[in-house]
Backbone as a printed PyTorch tensor [residue, N CA C, xyz], in Angstrom:
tensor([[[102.5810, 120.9510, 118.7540],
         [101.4910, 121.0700, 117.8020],
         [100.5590, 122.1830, 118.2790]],

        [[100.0820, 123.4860, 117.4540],
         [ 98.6420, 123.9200, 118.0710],
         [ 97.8210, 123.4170, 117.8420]],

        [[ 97.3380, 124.1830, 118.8960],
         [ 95.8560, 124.0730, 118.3340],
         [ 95.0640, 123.9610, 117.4850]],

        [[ 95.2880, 124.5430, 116.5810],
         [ 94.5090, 124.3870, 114.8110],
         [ 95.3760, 123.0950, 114.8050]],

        [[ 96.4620, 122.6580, 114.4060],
         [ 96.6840, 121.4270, 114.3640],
         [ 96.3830, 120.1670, 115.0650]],

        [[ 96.1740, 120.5860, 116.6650],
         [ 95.2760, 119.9850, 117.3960],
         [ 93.9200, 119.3150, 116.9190]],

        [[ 93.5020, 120.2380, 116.5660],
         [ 91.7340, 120.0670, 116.1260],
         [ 91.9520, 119.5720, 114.3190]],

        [[ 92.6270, 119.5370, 114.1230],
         [ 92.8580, 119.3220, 112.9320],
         [ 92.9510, 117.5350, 112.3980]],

        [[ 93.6850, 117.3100, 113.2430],
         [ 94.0310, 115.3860, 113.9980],
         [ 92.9970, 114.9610, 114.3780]],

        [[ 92.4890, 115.7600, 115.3490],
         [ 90.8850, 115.0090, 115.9170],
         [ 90.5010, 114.6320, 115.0080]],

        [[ 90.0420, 115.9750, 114.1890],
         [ 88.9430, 115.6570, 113.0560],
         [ 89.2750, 114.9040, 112.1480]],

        [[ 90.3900, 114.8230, 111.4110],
         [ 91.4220, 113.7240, 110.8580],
         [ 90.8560, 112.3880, 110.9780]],

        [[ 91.1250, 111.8710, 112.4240],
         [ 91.0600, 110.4090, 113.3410],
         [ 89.5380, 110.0240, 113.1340]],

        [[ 88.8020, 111.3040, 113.6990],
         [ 86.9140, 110.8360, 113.9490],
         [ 86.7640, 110.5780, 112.4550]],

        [[ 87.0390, 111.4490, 111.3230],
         [ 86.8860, 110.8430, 109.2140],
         [ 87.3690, 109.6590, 109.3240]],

        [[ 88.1830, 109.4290, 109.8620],
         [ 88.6730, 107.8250, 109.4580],
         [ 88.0590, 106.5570, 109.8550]],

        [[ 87.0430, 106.9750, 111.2440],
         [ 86.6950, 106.6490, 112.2260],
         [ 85.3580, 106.1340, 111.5980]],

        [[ 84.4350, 107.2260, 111.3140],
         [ 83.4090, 107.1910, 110.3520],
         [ 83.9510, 105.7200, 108.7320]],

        [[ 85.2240, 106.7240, 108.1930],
         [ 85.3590, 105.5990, 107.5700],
         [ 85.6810, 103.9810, 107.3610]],

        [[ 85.7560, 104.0550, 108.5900],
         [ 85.5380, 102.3820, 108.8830],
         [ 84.9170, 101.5920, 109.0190]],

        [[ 83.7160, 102.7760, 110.2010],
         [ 82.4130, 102.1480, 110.5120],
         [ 81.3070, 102.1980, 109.3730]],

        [[ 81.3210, 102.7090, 108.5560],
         [ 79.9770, 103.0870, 107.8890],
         [ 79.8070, 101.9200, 107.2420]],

        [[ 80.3130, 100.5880, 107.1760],
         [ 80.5060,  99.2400, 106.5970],
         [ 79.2230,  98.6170, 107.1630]],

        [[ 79.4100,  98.7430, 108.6040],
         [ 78.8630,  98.1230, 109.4610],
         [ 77.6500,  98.5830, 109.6030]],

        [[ 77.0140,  99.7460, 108.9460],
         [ 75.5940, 100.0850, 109.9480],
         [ 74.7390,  99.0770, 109.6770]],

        [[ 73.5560,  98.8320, 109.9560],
         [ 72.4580,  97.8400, 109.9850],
         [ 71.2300,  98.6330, 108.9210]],

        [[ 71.4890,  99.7980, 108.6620],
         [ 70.6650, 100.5650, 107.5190],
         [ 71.0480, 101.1760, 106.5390]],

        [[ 70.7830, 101.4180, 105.2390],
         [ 71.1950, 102.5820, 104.4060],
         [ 71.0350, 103.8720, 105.0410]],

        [[ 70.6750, 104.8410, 105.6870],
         [ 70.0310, 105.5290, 105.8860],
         [ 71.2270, 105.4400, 107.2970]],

        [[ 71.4410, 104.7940, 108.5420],
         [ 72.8850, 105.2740, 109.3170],
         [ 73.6640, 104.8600, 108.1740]],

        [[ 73.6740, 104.2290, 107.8920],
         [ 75.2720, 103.9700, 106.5080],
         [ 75.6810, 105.7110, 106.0570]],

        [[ 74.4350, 106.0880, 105.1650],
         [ 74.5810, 107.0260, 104.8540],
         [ 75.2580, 108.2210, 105.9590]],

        [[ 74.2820, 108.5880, 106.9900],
         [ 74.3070, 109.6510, 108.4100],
         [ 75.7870, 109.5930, 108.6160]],

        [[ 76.2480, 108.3920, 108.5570],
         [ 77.8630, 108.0650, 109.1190],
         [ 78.7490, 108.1200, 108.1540]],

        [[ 78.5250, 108.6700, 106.6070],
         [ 79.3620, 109.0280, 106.2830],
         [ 79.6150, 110.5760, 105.6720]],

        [[ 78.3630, 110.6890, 105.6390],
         [ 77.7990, 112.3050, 105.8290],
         [ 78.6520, 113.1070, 107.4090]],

        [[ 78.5290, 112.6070, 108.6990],
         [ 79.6990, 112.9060, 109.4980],
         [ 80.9070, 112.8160, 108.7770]],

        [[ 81.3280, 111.8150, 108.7060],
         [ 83.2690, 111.1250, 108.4690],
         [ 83.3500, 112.2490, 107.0790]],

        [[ 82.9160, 112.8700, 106.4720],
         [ 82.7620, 113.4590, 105.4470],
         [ 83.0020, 114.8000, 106.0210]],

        [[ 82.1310, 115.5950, 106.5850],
         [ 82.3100, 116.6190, 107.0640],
         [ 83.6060, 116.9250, 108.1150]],

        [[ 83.6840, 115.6840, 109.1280],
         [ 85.0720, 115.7190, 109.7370],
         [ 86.1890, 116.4050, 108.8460]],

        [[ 86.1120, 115.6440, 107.6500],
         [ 87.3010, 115.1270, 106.9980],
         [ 87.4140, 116.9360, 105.8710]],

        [[ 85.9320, 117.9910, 105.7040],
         [ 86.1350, 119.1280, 104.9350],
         [ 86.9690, 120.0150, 106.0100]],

        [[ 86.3540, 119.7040, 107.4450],
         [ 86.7510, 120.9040, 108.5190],
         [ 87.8740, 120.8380, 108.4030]],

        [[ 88.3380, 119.2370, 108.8810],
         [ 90.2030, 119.2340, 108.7740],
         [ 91.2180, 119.6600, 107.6230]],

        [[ 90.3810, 119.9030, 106.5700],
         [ 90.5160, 120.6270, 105.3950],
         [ 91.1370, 121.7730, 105.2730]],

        [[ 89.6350, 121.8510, 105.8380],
         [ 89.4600, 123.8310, 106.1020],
         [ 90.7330, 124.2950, 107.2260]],

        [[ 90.9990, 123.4190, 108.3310],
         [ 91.9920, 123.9610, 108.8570],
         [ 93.4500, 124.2040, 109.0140]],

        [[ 93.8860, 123.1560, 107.8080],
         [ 94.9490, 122.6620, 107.2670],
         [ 94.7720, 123.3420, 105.9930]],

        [[ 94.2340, 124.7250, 105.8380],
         [ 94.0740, 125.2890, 104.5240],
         [ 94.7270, 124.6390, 103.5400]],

        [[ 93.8700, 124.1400, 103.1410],
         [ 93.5290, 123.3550, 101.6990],
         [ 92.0950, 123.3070, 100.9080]],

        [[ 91.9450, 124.3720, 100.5640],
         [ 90.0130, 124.9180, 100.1950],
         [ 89.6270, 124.1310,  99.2000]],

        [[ 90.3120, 123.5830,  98.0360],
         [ 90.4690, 122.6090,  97.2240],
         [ 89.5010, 121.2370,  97.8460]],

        [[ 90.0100, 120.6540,  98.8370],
         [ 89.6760, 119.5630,  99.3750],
         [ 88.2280, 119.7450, 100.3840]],

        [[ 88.4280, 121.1460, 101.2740],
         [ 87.3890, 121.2960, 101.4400],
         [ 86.2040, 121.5170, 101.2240]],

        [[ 85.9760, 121.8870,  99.9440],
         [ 85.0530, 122.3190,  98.7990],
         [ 84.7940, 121.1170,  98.5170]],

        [[ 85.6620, 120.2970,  98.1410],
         [ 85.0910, 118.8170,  97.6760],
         [ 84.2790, 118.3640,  98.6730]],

        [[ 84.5630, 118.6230,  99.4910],
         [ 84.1530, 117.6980, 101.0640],
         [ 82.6660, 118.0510, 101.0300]],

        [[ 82.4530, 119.1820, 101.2270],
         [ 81.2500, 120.1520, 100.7320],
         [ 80.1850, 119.7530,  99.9370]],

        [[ 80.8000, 119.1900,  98.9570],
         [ 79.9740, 119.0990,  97.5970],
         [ 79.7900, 117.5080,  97.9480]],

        [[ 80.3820, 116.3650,  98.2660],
         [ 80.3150, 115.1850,  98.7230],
         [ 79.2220, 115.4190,  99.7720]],

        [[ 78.9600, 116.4120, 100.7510],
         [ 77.7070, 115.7010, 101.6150],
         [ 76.4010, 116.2380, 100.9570]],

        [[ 76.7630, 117.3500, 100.0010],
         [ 75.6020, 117.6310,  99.0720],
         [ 74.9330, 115.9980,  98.5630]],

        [[ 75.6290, 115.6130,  98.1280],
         [ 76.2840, 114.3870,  96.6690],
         [ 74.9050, 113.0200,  98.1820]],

        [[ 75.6800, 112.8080,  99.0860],
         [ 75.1590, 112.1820, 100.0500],
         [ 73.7810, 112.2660, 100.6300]],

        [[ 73.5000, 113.7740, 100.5320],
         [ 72.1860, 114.1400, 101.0730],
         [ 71.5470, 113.4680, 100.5830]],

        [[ 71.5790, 113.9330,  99.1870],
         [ 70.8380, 113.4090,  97.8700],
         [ 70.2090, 112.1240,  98.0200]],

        [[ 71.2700, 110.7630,  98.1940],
         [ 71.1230, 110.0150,  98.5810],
         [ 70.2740, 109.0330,  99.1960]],

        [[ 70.4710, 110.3940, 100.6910],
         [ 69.6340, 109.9390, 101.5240],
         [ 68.3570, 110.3720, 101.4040]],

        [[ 67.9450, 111.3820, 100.8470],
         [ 66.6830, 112.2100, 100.4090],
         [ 66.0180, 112.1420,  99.4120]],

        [[ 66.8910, 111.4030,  98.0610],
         [ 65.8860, 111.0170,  96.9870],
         [ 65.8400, 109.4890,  96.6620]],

        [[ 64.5410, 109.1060,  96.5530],
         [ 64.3850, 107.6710,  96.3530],
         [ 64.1100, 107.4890,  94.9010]],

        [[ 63.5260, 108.4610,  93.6860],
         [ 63.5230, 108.2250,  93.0690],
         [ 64.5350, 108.3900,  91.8830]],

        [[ 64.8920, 107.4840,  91.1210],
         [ 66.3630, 106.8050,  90.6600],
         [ 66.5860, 108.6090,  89.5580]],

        [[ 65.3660, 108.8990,  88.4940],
         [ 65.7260, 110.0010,  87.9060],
         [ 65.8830, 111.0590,  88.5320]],

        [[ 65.1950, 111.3050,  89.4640],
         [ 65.4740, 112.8740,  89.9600],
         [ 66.7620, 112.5690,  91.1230]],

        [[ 67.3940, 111.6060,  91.4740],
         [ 68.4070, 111.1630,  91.9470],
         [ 69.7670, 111.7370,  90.7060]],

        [[ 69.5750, 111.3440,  89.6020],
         [ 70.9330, 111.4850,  88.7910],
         [ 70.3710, 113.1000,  88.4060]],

        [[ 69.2780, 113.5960,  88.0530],
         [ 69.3630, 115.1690,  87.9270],
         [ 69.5630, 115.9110,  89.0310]],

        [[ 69.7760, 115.2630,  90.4600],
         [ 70.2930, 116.1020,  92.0010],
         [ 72.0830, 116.0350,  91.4320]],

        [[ 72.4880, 114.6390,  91.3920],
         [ 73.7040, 114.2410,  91.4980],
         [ 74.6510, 115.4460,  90.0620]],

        [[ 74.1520, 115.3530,  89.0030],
         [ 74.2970, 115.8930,  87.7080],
         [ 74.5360, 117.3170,  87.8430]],

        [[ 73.4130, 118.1100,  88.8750],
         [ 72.8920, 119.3700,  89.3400],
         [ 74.9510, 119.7230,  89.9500]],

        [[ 74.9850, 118.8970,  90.4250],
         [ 76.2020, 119.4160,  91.5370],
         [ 77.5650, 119.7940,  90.6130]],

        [[ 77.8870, 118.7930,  89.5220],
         [ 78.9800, 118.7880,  88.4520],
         [ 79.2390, 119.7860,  87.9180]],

        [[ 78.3920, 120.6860,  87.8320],
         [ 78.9930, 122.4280,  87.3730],
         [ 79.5150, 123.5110,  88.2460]],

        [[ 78.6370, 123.0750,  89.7410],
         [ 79.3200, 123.5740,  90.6580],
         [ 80.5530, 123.0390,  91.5290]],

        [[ 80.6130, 121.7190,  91.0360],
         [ 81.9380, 121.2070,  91.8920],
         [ 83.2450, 121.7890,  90.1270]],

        [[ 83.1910, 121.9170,  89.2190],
         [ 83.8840, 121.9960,  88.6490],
         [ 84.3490, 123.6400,  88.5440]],

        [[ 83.5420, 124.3650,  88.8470],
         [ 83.3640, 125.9650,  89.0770],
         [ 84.5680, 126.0950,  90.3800]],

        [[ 84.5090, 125.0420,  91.4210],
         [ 84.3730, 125.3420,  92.9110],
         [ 86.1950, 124.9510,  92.4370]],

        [[ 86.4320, 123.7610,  91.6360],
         [ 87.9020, 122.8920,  91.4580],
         [ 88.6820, 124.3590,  90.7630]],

        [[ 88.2980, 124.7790,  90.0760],
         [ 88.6250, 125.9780,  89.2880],
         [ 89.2300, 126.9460,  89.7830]],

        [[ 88.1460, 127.3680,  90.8250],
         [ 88.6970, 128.8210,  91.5730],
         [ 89.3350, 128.4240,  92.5230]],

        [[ 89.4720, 127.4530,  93.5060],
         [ 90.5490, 127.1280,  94.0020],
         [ 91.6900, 125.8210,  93.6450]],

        [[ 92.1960, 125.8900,  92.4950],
         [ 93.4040, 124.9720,  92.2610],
         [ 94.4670, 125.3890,  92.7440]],

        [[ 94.9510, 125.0570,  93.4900],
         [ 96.5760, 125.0730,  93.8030],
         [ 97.3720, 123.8310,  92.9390]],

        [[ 97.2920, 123.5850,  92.1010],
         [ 98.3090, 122.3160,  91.2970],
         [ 97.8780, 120.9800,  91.6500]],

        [[ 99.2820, 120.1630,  92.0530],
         [ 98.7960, 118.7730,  92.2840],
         [ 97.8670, 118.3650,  93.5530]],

        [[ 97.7540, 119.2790,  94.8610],
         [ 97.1110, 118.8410,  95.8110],
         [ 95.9730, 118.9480,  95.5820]],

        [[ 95.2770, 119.9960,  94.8030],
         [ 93.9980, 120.1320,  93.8040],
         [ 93.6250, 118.8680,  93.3070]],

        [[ 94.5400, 118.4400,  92.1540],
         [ 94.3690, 117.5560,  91.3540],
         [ 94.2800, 115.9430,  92.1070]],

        [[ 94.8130, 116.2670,  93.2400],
         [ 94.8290, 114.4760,  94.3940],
         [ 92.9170, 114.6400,  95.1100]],

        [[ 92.4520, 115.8540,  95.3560],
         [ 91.3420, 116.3100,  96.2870],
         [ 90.2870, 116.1390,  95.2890]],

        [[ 90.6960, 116.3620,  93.9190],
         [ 89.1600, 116.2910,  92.8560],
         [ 89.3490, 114.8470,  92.3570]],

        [[ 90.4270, 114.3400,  92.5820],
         [ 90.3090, 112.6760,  92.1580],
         [ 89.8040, 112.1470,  93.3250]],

        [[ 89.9630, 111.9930,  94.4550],
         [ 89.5870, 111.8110,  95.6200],
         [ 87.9920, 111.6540,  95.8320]],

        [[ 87.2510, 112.6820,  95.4700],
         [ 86.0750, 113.4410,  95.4990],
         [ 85.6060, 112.5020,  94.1210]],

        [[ 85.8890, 112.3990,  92.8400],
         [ 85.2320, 111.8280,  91.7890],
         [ 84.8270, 110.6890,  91.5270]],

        [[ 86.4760, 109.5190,  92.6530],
         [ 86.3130, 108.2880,  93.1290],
         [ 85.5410, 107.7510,  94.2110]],

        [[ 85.4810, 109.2210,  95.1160],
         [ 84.6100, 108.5150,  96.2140],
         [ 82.7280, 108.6580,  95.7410]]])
């Protein structure tokens, strides 16, 4: 395996890692932090396993998260969240490669 594939697994393992734990935090706010990591893990390993598709999503998900964690109030919450939908659909666009596209923006819409 190289290296890029090396680092690629890490980051892989630590997203999954995140995604297990973020069940468990004792706050919204680490809930959130911990999946805002497992999130970003999971664009890099993306990015290095060129797949820009997925990483872009990944991208736009800790945008999606910030939000989250940064707006308390419920309307300007769905006009942050709303704000992002032209640019994640801009972002699905210019990089589609076919079905692995189409698995990374379902992925991203469900999570």
């Amino acid at each position: 395996m190289t290296t890029v594939g090396q680092a690629a697994a890490v980051l892989g393992v630590l997203a999954v890692a995140a995604g297990c734990a973020w069940p468990f935090a004792p706050q919204r706010q680490t809930m959130l932090l911990i999946q805002i990591a497992g999130t970003a893990a999971l664009a890099l390993h993306f990015i290095l396993l060129g797949s820009p598709t997925a990483a872009i999503t990944g991208g736009l998900s800790i945008l999606h998260l910030l939000a989250l964690a940064m707006v308390r109030h419920r309307g300007r919450l769905l006009a942050a969240c709303a704000a992002l939908l032209p640019i994640f659909a801009c972002s699905v666009a210019t990089t589609w490669h076919g079905t692995p596209s189409a698995l990374a923006t379902g992925g991203a819409l469900l999570g």
